[in-house]
matplotlib code that plots the C-alpha trace (Angstrom):
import matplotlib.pyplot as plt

x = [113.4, 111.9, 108.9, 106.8, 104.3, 101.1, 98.7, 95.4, 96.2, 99.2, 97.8, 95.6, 99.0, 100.8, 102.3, 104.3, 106.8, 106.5, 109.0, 112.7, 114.7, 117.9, 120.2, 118.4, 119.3, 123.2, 123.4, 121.7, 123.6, 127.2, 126.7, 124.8, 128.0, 130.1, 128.0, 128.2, 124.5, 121.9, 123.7, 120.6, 119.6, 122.5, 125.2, 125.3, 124.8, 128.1, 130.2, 129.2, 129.4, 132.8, 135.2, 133.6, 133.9, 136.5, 138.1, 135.2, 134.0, 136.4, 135.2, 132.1, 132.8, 134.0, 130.7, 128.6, 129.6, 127.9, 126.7, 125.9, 125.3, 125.4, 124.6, 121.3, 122.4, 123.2, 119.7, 118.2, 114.1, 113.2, 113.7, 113.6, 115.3, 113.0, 116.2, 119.9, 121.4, 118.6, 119.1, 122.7, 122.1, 120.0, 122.6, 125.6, 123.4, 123.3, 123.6, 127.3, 125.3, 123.9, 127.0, 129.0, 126.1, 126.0, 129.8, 130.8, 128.4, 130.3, 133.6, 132.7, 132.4, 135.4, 137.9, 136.3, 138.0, 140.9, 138.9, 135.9, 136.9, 137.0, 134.0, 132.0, 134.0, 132.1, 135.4, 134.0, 136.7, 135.5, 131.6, 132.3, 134.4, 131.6, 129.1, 131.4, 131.8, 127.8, 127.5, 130.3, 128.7, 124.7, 126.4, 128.8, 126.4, 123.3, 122.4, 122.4, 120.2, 118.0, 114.5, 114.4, 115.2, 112.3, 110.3, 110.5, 109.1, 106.2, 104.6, 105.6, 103.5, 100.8, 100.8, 100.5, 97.5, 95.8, 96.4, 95.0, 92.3, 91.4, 91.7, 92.6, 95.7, 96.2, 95.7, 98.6, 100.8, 100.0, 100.9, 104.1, 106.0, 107.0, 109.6, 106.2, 103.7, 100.9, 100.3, 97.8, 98.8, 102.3, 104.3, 106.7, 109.7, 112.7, 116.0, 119.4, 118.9, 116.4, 114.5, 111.4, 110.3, 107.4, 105.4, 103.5, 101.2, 104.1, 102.6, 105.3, 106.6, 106.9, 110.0, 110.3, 114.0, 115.6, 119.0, 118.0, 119.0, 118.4, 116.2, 114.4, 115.9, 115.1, 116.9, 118.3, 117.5, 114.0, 113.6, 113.5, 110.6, 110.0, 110.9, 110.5, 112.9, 111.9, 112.9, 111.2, 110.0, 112.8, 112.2, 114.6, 116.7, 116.7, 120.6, 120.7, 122.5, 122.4, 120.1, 121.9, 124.6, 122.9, 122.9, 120.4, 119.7, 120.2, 116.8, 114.5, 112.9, 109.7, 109.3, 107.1, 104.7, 102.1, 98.1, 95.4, 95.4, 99.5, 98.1, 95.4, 97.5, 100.2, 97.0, 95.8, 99.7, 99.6, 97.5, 98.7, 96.6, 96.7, 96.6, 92.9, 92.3, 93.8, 92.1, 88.7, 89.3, 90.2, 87.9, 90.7, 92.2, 94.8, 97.5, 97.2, 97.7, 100.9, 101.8, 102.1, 103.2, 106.3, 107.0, 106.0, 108.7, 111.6, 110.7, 111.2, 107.9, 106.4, 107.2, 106.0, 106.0, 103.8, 102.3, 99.9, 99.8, 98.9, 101.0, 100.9, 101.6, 102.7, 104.2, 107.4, 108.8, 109.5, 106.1, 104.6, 106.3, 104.5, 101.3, 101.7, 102.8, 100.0, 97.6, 99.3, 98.6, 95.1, 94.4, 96.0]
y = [100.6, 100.4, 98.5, 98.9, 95.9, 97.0, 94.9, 96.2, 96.4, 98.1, 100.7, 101.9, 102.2, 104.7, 107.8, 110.4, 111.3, 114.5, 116.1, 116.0, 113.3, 114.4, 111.7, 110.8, 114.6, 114.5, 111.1, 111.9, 115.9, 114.2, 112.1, 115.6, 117.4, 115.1, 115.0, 117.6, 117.6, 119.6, 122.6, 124.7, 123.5, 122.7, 124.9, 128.0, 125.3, 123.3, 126.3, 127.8, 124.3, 123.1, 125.4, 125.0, 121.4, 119.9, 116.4, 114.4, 115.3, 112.5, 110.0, 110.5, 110.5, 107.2, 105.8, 107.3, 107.7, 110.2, 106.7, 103.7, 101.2, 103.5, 101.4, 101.1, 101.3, 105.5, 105.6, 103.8, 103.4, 103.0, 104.5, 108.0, 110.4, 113.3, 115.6, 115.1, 113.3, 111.0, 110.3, 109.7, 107.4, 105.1, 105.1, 104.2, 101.7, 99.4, 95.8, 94.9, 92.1, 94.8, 96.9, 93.5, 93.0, 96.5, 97.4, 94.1, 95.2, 98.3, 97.1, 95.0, 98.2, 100.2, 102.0, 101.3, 103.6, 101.5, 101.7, 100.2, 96.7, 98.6, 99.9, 96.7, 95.4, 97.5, 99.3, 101.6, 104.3, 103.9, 104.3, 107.5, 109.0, 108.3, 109.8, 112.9, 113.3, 113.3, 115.6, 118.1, 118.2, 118.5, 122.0, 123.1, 122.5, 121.7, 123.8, 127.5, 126.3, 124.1, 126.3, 126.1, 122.4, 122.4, 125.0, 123.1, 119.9, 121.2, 123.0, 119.3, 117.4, 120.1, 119.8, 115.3, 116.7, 117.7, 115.0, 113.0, 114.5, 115.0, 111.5, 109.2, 107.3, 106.2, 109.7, 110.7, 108.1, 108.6, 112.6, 112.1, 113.5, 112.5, 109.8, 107.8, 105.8, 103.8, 100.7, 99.4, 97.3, 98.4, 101.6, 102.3, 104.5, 105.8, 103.9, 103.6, 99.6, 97.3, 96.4, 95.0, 96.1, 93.6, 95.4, 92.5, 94.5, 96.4, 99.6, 102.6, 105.7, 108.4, 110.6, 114.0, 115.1, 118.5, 116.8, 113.5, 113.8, 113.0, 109.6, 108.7, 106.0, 103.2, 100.5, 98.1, 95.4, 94.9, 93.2, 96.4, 98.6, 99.9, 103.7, 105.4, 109.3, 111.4, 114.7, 117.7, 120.9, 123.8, 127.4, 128.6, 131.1, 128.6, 128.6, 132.7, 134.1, 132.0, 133.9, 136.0, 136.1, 138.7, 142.4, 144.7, 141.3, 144.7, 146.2, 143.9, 141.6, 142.3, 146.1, 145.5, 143.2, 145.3, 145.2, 142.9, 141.0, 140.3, 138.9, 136.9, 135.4, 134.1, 132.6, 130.5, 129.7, 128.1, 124.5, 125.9, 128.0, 128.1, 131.3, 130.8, 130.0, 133.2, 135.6, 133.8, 133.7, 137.4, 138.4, 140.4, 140.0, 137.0, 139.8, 141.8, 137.9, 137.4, 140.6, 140.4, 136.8, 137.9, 140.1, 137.1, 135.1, 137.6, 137.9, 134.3, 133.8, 131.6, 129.2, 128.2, 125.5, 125.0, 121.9, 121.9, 125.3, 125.6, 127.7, 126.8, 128.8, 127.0, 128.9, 128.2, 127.6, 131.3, 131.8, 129.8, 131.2, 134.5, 133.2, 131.4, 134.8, 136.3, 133.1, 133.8, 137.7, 137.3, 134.7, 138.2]
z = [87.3, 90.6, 91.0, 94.1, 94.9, 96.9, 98.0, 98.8, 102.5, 101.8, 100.0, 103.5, 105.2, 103.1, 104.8, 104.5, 106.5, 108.9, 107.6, 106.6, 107.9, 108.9, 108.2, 104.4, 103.5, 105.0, 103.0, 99.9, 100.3, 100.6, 97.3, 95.7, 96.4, 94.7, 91.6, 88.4, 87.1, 88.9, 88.4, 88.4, 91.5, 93.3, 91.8, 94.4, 97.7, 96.3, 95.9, 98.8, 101.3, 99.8, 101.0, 104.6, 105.0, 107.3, 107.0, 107.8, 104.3, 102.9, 105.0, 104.4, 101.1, 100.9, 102.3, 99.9, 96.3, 94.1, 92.3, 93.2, 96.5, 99.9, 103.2, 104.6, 108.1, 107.5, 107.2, 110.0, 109.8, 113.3, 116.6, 117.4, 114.7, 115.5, 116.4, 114.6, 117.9, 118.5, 115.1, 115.7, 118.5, 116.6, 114.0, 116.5, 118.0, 114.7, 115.2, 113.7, 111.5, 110.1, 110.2, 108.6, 105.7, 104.5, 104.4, 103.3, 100.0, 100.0, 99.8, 96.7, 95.0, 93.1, 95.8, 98.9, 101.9, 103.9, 106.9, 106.5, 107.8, 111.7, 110.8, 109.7, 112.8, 115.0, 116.4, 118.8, 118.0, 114.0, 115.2, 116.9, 114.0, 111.9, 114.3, 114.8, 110.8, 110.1, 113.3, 111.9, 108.5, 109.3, 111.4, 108.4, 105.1, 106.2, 109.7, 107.7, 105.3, 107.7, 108.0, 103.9, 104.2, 106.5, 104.7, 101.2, 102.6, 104.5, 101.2, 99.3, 102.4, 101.5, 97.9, 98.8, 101.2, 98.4, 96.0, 99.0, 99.4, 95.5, 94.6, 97.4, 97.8, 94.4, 92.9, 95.6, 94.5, 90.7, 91.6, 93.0, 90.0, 86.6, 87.8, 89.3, 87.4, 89.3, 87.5, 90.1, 91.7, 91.4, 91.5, 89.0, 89.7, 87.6, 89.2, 88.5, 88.9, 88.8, 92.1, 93.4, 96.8, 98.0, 100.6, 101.5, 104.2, 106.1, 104.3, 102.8, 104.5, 101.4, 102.8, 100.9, 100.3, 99.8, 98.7, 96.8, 93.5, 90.3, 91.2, 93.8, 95.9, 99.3, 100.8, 99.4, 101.8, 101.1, 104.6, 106.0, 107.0, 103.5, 102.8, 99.8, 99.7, 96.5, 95.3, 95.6, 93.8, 94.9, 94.8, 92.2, 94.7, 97.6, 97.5, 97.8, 100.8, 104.0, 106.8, 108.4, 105.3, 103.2, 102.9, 104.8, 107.1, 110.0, 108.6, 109.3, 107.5, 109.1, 108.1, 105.4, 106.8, 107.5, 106.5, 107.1, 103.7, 104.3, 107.9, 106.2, 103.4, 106.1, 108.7, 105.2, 104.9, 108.1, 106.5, 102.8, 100.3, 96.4, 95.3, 93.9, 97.6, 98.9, 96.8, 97.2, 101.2, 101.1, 98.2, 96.5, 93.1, 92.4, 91.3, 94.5, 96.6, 94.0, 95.2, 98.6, 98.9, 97.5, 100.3, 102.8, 100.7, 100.6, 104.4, 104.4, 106.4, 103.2, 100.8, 97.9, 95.5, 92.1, 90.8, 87.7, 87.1, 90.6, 93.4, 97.0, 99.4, 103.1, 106.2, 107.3, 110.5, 110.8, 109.8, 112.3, 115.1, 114.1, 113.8, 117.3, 119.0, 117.3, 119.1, 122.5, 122.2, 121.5, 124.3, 127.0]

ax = plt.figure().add_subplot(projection="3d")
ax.plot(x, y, z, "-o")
ax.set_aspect("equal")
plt.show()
């Protein structure tokens, strides 16, 4: 069991993140891969990233075990990670303190890898292999499947929105999923260990995660800016054919996207829309917004995600890029 300590201050500095973060989903993705359960879930993605991962898989590998302690440092909680290589600077950057504390902690594990003593030695050559291995993976199982990555997590942020706005900050970490209870002052969360995290005023970054599986998870060294990475809700055929993978990808998927209430569905996409919303907005029937947010879906210009009974609809990036042509062509 986690347990998350709040104080009232605290409690007005929770956030979440702005979206996915790119080095929490290779980590938490490398251990997914090596694991068995989540087959539902994860099945199609593991068969089909497996055979296309080079060597650096194993040494990635050895730094993060499907179980147990992984290093803080791969997940750095500062600086700029807003694109994979600033993200990958920052990393390469760590002070080799750090770098000593965390893979020192590692190799006091079973079967640690043979070089991790360069590593925690700062060896330039071993920083650079490391950087090169998360680079080569985020391209060969990650990139393809990137926009749904992205896609996922916005319509999760939109689901918190409301939860925020519904009932406040405590109602949004109370809704964070059945592996959360609020016990004010303190947060409760499923774990493989038992931790206490102490905000004491530093506030907590909630980072939605395609890849983090089963548990949610955060540093270990409490001394750092507190993060706390959760699974997501996934669409059950998120793992279908890569874009650009699949048959009939030479049709278009923009053929049937046509009519004013398809146009209308994706504009209340753009902030997120229940379905409720949607047919209330457009005054037609919720069967006839079912019906064509499926389209927007297989055209891959939507997501959606349910909560309570509820289905939300959010645009993805896709989406977006329509909606903004559609802007720019009505400002001409």
């Amino acid at each position: 069991m986690l347990r998350v300590h709040f104080t009232s201050e605290d409690l007005a500095r929770v956030r979440v993140a702005p979206g996915p973060d790119f080095l929490w989903e290779i980590t938490n993705s490398v251990q997914t891969l090596q694991r068995r359960d989540g087959e539902r879930v994860f099945g199609a993605w593991r068969r089909w990233a497996r055979p296309r991962l080079s060597g650096g898989r194993t040494l990635l590998a050895g730094l993060l075990p499907p179980r147990g302690y992984s290093p803080d440092f791969l997940t750095p909680t500062a600086g700029d990670r807003t694109t994979l290589q600033a993200a990958l600077d920052v990393l390469m950057s760590t002070p080799h303190p750090r770098l000593r504390t965390d893979l020192t902690q590692l190799a006091s594990s079973p079967r640690p890898p043979d070089w991790v003593r360069s590593l925690a030695a700062g060896d330039a050559d071993a920083l650079r292999g490391l950087g090169d291995a998360l680079h080569t993976y985020q391209l060969e199982a990650l990139a393809p499947y990137w926009p749904r990555v992205q896609a996922h997590i916005d319509a999760d942020r939109a689901v918190r929105l409301y939860s925020l706005l519904d009932r406040g900050t405590e109602g949004l970490l109370d809704g964070l999923g059945p592996q959360f209870r609020w016990r004010p002052p303190v947060l409760e969360v499923v774990y493989p260990v038992e931790q206490q995290l102490r905000l004491e005023g530093r506030g907590l970054v909630l980072q939605p995660s395609f890849f983090c599986w089963p548990t949610p998870t955060t540093l270990a060294d409490g001394a750092l800016p507190p993060v706390l990475v959760y699974p997501i809700q996934h669409a059950t055929d998120w793992a279908g054919p890569a874009p650009g993978t699949g048959a009939g990808q030479e049709l278009g998927p923009l053929g049937p996207l046509m009519g004013h209430t398809r146009a209308g569905i994706l504009r209340a996409s753009l902030t997120g829309c229940s379905t409720v919303e949607a047919a209330r907005l457009l005054r037609v029937t919720h069967p006839a917004v079912s019906q064509h947010v499926n389209v927007l879906r297989a055209a891959g210009l939507i997501t959606t995600v349910r909560r309570a009974g509820r289905a939300f609809h959010v645009a993805t990036a896709e989406g977006r890029a329509l909606l903004a042509t559609e802007a720019r062509a009505g400002l001409r």
